[in-house]
PDB file with one MODEL, atoms N, CA, C and O in Angstrom:
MODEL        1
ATOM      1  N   UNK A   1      10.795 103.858 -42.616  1.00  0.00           N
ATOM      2  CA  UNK A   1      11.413 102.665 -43.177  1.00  0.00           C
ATOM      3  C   UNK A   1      12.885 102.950 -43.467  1.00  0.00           C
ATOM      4  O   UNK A   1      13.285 103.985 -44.000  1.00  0.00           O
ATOM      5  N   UNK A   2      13.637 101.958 -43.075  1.00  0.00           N
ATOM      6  CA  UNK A   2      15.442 102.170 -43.159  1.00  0.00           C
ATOM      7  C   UNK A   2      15.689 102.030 -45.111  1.00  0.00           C
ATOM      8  O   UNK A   2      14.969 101.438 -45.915  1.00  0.00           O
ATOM      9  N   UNK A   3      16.622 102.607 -45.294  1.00  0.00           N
ATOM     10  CA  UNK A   3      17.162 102.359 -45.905  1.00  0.00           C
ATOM     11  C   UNK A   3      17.848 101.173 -46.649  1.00  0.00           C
ATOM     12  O   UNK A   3      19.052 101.421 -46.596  1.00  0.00           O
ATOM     13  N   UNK A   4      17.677 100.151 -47.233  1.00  0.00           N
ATOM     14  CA  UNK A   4      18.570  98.942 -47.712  1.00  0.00           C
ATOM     15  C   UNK A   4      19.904  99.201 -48.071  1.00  0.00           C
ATOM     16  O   UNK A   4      20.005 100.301 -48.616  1.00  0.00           O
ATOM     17  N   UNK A   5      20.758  98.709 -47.986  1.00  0.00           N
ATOM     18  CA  UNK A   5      22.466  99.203 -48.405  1.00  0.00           C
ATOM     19  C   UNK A   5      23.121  98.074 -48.879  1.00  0.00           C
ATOM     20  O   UNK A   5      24.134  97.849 -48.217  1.00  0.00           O
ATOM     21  N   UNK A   6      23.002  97.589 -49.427  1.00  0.00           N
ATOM     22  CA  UNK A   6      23.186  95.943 -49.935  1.00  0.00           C
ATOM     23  C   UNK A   6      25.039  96.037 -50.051  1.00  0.00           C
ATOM     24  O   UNK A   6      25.609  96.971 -50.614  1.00  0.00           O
ATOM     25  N   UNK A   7      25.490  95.304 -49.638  1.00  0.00           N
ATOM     26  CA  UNK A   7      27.340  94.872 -49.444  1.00  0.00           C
ATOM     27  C   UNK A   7      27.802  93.954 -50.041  1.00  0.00           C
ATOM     28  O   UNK A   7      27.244  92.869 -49.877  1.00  0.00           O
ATOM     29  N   UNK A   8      28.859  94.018 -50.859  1.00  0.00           N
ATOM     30  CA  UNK A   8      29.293  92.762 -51.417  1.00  0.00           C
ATOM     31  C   UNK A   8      29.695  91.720 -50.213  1.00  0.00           C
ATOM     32  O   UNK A   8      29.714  92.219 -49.087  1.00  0.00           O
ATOM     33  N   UNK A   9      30.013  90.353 -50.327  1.00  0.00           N
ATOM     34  CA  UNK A   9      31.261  90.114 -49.799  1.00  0.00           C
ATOM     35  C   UNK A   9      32.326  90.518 -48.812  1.00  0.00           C
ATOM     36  O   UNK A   9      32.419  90.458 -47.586  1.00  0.00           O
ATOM     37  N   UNK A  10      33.174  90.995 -49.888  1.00  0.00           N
ATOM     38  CA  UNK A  10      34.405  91.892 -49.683  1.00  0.00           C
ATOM     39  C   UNK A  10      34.042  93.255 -49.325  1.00  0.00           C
ATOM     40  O   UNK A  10      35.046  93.936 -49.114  1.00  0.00           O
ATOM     41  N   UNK A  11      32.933  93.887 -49.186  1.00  0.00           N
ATOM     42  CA  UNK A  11      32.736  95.371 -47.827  1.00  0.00           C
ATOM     43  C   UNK A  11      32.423  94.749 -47.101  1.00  0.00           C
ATOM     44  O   UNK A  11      32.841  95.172 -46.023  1.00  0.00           O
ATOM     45  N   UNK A  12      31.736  93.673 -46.966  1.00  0.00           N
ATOM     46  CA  UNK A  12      30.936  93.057 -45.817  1.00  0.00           C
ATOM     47  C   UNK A  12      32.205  92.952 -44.729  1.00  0.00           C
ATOM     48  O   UNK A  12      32.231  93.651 -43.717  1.00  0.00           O
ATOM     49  N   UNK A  13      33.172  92.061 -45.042  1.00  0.00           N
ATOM     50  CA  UNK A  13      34.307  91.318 -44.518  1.00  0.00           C
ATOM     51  C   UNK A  13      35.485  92.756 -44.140  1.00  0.00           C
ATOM     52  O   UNK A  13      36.469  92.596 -43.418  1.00  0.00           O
ATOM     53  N   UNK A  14      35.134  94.070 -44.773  1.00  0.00           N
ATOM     54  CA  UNK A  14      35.559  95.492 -44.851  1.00  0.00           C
ATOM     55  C   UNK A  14      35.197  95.751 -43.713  1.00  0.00           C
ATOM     56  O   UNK A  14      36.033  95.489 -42.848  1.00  0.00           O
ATOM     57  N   UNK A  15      34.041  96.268 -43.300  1.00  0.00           N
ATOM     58  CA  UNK A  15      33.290  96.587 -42.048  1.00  0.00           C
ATOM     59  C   UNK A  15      33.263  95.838 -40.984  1.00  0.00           C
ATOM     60  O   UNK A  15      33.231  96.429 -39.905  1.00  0.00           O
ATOM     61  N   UNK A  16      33.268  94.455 -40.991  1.00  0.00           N
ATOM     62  CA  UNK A  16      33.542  93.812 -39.783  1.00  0.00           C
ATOM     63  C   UNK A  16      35.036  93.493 -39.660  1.00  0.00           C
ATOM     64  O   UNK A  16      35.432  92.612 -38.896  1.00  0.00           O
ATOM     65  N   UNK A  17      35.801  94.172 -40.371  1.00  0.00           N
ATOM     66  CA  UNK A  17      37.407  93.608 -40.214  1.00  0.00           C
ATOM     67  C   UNK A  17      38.111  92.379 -40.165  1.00  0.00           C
ATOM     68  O   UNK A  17      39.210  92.226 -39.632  1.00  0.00           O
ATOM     69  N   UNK A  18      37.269  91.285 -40.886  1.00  0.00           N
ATOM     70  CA  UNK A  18      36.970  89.562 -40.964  1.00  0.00           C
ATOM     71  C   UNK A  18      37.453  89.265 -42.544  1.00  0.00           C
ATOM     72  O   UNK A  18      37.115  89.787 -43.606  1.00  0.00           O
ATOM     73  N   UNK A  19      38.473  88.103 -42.192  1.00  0.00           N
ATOM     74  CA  UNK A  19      38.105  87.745 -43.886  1.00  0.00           C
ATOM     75  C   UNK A  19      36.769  87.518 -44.660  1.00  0.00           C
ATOM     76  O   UNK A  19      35.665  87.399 -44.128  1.00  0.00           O
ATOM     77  N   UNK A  20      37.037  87.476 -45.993  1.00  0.00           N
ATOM     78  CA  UNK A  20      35.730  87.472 -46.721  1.00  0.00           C
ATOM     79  C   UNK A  20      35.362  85.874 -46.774  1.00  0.00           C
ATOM     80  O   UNK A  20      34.218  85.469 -46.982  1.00  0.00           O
ATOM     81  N   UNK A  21      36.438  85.068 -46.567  1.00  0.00           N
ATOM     82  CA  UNK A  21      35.847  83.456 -45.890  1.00  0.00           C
ATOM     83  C   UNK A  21      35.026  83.647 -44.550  1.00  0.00           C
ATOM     84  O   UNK A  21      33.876  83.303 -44.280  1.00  0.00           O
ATOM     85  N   UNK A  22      35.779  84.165 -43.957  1.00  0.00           N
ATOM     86  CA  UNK A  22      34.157  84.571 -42.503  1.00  0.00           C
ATOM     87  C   UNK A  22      33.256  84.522 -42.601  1.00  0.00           C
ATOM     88  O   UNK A  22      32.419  83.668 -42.306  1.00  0.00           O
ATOM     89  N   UNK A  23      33.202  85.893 -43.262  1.00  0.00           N
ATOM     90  CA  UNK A  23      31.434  85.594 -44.006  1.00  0.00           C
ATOM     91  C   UNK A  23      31.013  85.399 -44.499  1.00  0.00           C
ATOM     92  O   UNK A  23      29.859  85.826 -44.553  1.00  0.00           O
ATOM     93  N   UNK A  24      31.563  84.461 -45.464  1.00  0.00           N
ATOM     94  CA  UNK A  24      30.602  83.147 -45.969  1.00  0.00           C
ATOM     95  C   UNK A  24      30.472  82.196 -44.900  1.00  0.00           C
ATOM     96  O   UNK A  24      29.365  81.660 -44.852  1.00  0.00           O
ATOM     97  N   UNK A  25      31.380  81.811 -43.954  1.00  0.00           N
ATOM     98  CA  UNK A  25      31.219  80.535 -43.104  1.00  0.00           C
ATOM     99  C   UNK A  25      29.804  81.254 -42.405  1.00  0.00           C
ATOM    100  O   UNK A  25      28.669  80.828 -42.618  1.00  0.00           O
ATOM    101  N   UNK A  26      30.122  82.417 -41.542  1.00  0.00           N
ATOM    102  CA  UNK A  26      29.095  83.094 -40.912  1.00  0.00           C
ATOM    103  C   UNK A  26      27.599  83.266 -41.396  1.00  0.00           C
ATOM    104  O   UNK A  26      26.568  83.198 -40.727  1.00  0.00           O
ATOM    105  N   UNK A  27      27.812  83.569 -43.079  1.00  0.00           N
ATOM    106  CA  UNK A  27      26.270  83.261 -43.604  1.00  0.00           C
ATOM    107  C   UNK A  27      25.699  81.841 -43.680  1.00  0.00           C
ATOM    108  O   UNK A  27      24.685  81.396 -43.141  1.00  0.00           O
ATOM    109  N   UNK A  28      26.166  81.524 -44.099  1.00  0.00           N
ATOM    110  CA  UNK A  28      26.253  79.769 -44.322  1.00  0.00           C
ATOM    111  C   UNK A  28      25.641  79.116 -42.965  1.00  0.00           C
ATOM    112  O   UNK A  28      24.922  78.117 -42.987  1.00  0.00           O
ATOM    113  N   UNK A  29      26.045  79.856 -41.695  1.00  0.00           N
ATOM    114  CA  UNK A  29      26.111  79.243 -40.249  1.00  0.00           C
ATOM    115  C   UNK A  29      24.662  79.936 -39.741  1.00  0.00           C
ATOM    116  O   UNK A  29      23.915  79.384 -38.933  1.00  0.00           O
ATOM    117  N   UNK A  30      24.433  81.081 -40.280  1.00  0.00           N
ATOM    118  CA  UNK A  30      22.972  82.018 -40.043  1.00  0.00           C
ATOM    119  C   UNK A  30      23.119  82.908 -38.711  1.00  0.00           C
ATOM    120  O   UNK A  30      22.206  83.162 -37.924  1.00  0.00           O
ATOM    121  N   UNK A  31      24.840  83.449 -38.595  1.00  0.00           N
ATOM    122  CA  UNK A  31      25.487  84.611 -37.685  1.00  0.00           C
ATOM    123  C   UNK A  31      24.931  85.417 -38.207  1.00  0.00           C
ATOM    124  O   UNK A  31      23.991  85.936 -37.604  1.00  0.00           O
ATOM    125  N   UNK A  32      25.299  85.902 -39.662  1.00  0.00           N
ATOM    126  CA  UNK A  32      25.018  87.067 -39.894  1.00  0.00           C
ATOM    127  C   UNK A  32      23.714  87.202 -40.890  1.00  0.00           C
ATOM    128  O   UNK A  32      23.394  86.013 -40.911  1.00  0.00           O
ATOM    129  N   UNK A  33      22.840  87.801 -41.651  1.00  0.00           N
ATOM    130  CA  UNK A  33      21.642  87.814 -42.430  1.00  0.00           C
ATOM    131  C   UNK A  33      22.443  88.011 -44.155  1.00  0.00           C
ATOM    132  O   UNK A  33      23.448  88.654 -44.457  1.00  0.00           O
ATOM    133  N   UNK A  34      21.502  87.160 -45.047  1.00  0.00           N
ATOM    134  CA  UNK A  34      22.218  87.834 -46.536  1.00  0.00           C
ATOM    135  C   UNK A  34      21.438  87.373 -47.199  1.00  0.00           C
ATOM    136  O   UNK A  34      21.082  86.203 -47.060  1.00  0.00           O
ATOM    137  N   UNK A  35      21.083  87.967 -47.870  1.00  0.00           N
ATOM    138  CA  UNK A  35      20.268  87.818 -49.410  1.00  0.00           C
ATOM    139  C   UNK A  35      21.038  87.358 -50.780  1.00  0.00           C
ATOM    140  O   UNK A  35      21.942  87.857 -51.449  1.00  0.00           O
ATOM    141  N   UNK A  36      20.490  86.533 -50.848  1.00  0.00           N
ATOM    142  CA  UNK A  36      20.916  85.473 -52.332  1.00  0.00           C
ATOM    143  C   UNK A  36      20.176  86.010 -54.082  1.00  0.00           C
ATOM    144  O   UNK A  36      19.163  85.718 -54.719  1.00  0.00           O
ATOM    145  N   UNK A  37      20.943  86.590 -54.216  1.00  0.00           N
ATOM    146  CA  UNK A  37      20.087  87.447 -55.535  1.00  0.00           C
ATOM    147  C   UNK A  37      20.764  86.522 -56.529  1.00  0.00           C
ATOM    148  O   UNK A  37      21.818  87.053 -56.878  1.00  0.00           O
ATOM    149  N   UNK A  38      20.553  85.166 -57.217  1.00  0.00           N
ATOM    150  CA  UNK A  38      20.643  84.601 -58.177  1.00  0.00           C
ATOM    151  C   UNK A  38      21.677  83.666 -57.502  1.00  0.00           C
ATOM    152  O   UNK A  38      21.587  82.779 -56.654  1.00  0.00           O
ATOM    153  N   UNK A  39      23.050  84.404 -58.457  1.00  0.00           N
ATOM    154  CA  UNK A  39      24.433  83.134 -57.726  1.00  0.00           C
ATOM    155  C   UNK A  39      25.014  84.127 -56.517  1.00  0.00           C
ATOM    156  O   UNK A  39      25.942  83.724 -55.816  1.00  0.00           O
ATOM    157  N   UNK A  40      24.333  85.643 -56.277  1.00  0.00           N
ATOM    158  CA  UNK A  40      25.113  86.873 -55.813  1.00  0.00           C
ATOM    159  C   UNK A  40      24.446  86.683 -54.332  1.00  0.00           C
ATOM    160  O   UNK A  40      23.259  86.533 -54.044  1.00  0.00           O
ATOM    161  N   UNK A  41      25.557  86.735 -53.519  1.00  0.00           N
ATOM    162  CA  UNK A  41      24.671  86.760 -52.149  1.00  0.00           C
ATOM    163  C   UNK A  41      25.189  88.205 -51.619  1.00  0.00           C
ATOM    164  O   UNK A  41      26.406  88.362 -51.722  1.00  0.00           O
ATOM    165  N   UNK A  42      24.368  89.402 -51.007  1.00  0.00           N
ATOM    166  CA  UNK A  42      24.447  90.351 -50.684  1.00  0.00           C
ATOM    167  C   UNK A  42      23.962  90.343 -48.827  1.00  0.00           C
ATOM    168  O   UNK A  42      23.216  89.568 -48.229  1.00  0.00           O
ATOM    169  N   UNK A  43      24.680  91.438 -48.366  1.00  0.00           N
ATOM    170  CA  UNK A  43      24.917  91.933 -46.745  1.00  0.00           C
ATOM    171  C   UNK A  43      23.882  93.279 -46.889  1.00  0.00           C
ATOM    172  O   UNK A  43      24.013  94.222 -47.670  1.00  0.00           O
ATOM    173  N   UNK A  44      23.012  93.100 -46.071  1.00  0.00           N
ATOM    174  CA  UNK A  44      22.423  94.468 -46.108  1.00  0.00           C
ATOM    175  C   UNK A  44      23.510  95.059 -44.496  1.00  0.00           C
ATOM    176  O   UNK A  44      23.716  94.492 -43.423  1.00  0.00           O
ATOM    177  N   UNK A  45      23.923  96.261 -44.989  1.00  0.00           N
ATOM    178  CA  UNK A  45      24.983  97.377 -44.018  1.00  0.00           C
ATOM    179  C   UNK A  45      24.328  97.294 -42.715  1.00  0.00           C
ATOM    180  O   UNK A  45      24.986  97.215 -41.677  1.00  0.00           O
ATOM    181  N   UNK A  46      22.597  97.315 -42.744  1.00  0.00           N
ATOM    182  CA  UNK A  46      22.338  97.911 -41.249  1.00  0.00           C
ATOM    183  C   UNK A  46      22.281  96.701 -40.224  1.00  0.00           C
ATOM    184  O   UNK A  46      22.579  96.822 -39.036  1.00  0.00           O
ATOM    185  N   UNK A  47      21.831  95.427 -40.864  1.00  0.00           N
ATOM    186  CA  UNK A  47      21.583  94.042 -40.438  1.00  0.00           C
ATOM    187  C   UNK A  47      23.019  93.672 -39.805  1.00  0.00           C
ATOM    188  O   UNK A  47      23.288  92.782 -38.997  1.00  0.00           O
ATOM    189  N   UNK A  48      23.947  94.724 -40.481  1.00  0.00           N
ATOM    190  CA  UNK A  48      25.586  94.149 -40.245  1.00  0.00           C
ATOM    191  C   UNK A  48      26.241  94.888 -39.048  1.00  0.00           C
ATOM    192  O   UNK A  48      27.122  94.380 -38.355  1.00  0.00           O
ATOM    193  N   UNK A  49      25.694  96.225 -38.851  1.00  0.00           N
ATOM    194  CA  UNK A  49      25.528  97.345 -37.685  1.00  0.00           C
ATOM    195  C   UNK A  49      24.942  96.745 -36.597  1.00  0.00           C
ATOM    196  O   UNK A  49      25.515  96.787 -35.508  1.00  0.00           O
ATOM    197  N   UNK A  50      23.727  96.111 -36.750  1.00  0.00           N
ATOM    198  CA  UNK A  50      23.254  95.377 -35.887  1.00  0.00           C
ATOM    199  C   UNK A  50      23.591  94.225 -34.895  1.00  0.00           C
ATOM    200  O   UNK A  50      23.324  93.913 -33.735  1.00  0.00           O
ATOM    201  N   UNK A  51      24.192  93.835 -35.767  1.00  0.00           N
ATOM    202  CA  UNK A  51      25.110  92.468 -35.583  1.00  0.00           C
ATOM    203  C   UNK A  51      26.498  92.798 -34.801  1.00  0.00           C
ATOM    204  O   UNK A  51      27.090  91.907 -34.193  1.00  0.00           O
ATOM    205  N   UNK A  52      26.935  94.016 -34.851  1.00  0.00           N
ATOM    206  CA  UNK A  52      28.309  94.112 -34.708  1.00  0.00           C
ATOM    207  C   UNK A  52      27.530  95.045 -33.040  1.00  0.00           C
ATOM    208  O   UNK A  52      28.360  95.048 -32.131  1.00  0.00           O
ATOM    209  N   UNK A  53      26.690  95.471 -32.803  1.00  0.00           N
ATOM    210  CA  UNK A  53      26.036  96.043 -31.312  1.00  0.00           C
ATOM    211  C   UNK A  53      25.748  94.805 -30.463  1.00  0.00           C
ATOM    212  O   UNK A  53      25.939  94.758 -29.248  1.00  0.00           O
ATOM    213  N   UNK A  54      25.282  93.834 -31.194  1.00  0.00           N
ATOM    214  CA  UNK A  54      24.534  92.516 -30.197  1.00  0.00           C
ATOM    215  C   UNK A  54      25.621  91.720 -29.973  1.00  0.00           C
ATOM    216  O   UNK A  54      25.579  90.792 -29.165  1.00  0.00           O
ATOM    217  N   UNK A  55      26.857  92.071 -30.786  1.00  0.00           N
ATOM    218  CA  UNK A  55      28.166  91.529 -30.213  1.00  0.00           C
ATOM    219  C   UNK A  55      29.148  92.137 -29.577  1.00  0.00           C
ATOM    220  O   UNK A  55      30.336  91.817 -29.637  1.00  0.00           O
ATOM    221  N   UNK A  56      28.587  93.198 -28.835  1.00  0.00           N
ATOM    222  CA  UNK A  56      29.714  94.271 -28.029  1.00  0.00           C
ATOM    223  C   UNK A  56      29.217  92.934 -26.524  1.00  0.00           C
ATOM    224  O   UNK A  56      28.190  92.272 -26.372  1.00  0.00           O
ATOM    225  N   UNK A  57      30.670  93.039 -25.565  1.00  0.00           N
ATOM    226  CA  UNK A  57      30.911  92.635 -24.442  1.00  0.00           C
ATOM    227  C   UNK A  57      32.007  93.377 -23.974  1.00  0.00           C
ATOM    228  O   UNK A  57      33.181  93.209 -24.307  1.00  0.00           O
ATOM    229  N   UNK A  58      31.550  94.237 -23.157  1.00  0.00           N
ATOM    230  CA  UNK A  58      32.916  94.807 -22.233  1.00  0.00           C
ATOM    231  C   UNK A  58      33.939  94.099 -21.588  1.00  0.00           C
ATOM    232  O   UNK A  58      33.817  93.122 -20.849  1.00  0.00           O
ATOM    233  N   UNK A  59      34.930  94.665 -21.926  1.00  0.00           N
ATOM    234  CA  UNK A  59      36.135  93.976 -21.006  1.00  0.00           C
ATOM    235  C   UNK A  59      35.892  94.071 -19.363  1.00  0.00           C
ATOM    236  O   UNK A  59      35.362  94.825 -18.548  1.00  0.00           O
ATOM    237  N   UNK A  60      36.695  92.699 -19.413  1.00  0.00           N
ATOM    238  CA  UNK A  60      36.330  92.840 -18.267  1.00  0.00           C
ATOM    239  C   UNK A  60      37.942  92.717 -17.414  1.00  0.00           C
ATOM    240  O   UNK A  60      38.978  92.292 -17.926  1.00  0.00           O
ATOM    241  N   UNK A  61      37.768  93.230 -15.967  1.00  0.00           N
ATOM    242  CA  UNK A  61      38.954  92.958 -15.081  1.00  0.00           C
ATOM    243  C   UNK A  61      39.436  91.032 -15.041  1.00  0.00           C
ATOM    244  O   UNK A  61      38.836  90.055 -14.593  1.00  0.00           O
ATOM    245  N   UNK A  62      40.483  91.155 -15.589  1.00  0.00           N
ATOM    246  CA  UNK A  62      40.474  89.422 -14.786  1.00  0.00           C
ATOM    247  C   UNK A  62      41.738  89.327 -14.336  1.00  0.00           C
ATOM    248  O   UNK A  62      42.595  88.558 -14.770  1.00  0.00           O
ATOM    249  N   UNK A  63      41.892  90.358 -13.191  1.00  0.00           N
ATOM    250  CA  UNK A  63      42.906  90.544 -12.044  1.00  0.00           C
ATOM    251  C   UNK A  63      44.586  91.025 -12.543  1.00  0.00           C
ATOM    252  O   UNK A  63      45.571  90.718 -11.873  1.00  0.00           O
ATOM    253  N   UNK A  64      44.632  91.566 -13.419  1.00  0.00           N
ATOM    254  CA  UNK A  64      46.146  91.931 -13.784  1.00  0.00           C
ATOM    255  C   UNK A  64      46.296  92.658 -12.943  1.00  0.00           C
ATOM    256  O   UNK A  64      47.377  93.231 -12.808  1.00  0.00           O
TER     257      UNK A  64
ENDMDL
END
């Protein structure tokens, strides 16, 4: 079983190099996963690792 790593906000928006409006629009939109602990909404780290692999696309040639 993984580890949980719970992220504010502001690491969340740290690690993906995004403002911290991002990811709220992005949670809000159901891009990224987050847990709502009262008024506190938290990023679990690995869900965010995850997220940032299923969004790799290689460059590609487009004739320069």
């Amino acid at each position: 079983m993984e580890d949980i790593k719970l992220l504010t906000p502001e690491e969340a928006a740290r690690l993906l190099m995004v403002k911290k409006d991002t990811i709220y629009v992005w949670a809000r939109k159901g891009k990224i996963p987050c847990y709502r602990l009262g008024k506190c909404v938290r990023f679990d780290k690995n869900d965010l690792i995850r997220f940032i692999k299923r969004s790799y696309h290689p460059i590609r040639d487009y004739g320069n």
